[in-house]
N, C-alpha and C positions, 0 to 999 in steps of 0.2 A: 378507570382512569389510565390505567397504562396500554389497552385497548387504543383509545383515540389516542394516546401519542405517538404509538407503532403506526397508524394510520395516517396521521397529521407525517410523520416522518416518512413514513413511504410514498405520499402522494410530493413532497419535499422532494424528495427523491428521482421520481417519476418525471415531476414538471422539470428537474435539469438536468438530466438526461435527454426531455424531448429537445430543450433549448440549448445542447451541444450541438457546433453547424455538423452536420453529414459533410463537409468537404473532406474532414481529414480522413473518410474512411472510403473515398473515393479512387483513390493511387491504391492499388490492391500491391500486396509485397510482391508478387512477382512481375511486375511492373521496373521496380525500382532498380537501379542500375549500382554496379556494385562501385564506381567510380566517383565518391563524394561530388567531387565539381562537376563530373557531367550529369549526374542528379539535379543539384545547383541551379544549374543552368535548365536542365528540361522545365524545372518547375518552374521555373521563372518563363519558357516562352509558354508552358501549358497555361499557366496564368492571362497571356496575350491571346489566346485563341476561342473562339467562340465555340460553348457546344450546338452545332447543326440541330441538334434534337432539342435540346432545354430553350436555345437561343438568348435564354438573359443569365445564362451560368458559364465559365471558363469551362475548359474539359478536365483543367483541374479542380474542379469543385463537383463534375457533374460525375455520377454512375452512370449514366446512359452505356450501353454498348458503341455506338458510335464514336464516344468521348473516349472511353476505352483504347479504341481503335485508330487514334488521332494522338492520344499519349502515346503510344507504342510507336508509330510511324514517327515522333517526335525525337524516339529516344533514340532509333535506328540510326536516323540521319546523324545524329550527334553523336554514334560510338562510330559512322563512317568518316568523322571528320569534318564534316558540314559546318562550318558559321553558323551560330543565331541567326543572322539575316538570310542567309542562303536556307535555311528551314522553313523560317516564316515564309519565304518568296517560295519555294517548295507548296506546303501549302493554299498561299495564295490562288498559286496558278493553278492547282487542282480543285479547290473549291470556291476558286471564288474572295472578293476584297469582304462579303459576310460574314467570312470568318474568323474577321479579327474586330478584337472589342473597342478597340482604339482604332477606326481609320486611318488611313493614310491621307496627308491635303492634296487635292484635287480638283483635277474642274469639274466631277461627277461628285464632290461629297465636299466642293465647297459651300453649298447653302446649310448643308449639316454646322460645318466647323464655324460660319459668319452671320448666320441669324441668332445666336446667344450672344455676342458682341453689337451686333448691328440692334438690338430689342433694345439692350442697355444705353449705347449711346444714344437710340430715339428716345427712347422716356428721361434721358438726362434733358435733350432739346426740348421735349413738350413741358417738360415740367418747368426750365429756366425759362420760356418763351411765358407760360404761364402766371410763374410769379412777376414778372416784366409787366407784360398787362394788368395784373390783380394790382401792382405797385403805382402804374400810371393812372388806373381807375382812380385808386386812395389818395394819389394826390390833387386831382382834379374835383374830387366829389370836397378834399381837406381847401379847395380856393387856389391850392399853389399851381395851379395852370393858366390862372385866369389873371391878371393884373387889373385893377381901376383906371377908369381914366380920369383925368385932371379933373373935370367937372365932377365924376362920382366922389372922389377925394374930397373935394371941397363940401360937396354936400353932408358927406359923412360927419366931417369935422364942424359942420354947422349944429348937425344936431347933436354933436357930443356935447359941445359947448351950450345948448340951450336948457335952459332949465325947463325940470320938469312940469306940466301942470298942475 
């Protein structure tokens, strides 16, 4: 009995520890800048930057070597004094606008930023266009498109009035 509960609690164990993220163990100490706010701040543009090697992970989440390599060059600029933007535009122009996770708007990454807006506003049109038609159908199939005329009327009310045989 106390066998499988050392086991039930070590595999307990095990599974959270697998499901702690690796990002925090990504920023190695010597990395870290001994300046709280320009730590701050790196980490918040490492957050902004793509890792080249992982591509769907920041360089702050990624161990890659590259990532590595792209924090440091992050932290430089910003104990030279560098602006956040003046960093990001640093590495922009050295690797490239893929290296940021958030694009910038543009006429080369505007279909990126306008086809999740333009998807939505089309399926709001076909759907409103749709219920319109499904509405004119039901009214039409319900008589209310159609009016009698004078003679149908008349006749109608003949045979209401007539008894039955």
């Amino acid at each position: 009995m106390w066998r499988a509960r050392c086991m039930v609690l070590g595999l307990a164990l095990l599974s959270s520890a697998c499901a702690l993220p690796l990002a925090a163990w990504a920023v190695q100490p010597d990395e870290v800048l001994s300046d709280p706010a320009l730590e701050v701040r790196a980490r918040a543009l490492s957050k902004e930057l793509r890792c080249l090697v992982c591509q769907n992970q920041s360089i702050d989440d990624s161990a890659a070597p590259l990532a590595r390599d792209l924090r440091v060059l992050v932290r430089e600029r910003l104990t030279e004094g560098d602006s956040d933007q003046q960093v990001v535009d640093f590495v922009v122009d050295r690797y490239g606008e893929f290296v940021l996770l958030r694009p910038r708007f543009n006429w080369h990454t505007a279909l990126l930023w306008l086809t999740p807006p333009g998807a939505l506003i089309g399926g709001a049109v076909v759907m409103w266009l749709s219920a319109r038609r499904r509405r004119s159908a039901n009214a039409v199939s319900a008589g209310e498109g159609e009016r009698l005329t004078p003679a149908e009327e008349a006749r109608l009310a003949r045979l209401i009035q007539s008894p039955e045989p």
